[in-house]
C-alpha positions in Angstrom: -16.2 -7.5 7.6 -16.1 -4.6 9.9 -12.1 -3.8 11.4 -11.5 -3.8 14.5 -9.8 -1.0 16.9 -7.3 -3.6 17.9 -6.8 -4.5 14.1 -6.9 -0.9 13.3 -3.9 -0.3 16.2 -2.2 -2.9 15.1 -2.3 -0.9 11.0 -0.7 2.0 12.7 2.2 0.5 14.4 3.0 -1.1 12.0 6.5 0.1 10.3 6.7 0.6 7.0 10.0 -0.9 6.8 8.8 -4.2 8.4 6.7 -5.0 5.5 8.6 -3.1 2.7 11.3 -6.4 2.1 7.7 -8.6 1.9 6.6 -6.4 -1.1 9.6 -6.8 -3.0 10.2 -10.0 -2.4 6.2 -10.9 -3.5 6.9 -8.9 -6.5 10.2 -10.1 -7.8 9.2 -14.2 -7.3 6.3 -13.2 -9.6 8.5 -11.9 -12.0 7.7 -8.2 -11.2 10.7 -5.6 -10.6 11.4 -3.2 -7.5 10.9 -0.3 -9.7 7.8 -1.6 -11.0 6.8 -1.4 -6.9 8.4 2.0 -6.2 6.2 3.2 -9.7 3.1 2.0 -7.7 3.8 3.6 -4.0 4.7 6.4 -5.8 0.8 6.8 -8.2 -0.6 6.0 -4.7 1.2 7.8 -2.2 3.0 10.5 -4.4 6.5 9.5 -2.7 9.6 9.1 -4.8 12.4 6.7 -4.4 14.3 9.8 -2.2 11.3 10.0 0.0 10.4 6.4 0.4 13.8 5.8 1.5 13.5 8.6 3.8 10.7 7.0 5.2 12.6 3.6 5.8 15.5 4.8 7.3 13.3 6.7 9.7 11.5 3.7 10.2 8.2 5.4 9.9 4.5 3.8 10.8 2.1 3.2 8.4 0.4 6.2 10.3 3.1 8.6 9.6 3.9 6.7 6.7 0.7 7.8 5.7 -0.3 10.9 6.8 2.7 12.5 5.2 1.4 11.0 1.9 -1.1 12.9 -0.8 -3.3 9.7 -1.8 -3.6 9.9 -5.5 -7.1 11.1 -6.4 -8.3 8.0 -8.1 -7.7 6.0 -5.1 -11.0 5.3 -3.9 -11.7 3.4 -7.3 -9.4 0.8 -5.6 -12.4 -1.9 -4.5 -12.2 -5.7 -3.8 -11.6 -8.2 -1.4 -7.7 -7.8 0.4 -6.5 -9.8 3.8 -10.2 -10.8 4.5 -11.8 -7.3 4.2 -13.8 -5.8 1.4 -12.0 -2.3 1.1 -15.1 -0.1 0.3 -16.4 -1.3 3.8 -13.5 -0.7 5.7 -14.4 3.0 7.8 -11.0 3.7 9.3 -9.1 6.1 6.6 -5.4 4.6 7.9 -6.3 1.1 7.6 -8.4 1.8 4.1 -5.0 3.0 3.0 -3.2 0.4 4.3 -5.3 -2.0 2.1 -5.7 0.3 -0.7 -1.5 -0.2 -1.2 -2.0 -4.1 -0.3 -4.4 -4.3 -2.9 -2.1 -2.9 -5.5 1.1 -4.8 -4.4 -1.0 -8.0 -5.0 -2.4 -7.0 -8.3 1.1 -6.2 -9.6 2.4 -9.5 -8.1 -0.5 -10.7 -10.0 0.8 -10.0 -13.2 -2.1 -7.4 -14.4 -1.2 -4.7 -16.5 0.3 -1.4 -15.0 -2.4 1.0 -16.3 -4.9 -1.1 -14.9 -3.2 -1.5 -11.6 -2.5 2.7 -11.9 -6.5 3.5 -12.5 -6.0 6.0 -14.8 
């Protein structure tokens, strides 16, 4: 299923900090930790805890949020089905990483094993 350019806005806008609290809280009632989160933004995005904060205080967009990241190089090897949308279809690069970090905040909350989730 193709995006949209009204979906693909709507990714941009989007504040980092209005959907950070959701990926702890999906982690930790699956009996996942906040560091195990921060270890997985981190593989993808390449931000530590100092920067990640950063980013929340400045209340940054998944656009900035993601253009000041360097995507980890094994990224694309992220594939599968996320919030209705197969990932290796979706063509806009924001919103592909926007899913790409969706997809691994579920698997963690999933309970599957950290290299796995890391695609090393």
């Amino acid at each position: 299923m193709a995006t949209t350019p009204e979906h693909d806005k709507r990714v941009a806008e989007l504040t980092f900090v209005s959907v950070y609290p959701h990926y702890v809280n999906k982690v930790e009632k699956k009996g996942r930790t906040k560091e195990e989160l921060h270890q997985v933004i981190e593989w993808l995005t390449g931000f530590d805890d100092n920067k990640l904060q950063e980013l929340i205080d400045e209340k940054a967009t998944f656009e900035t949020f993601f253009a000041k990241a360097t995507l980890h190089p094994n990224a694309e090897l992220i594939k599968g089905v996320i919030c209705g949308y197969r990932i290796e279809e979706i063509t806009t690069p924001l919103t592909k990483q926007a899913r790409y970090l969706d997809k691994l905040i579920d698997e963690l909350a999933k309970g599957r094993k950290m290299e796995k989730i890391l695609r090393k």
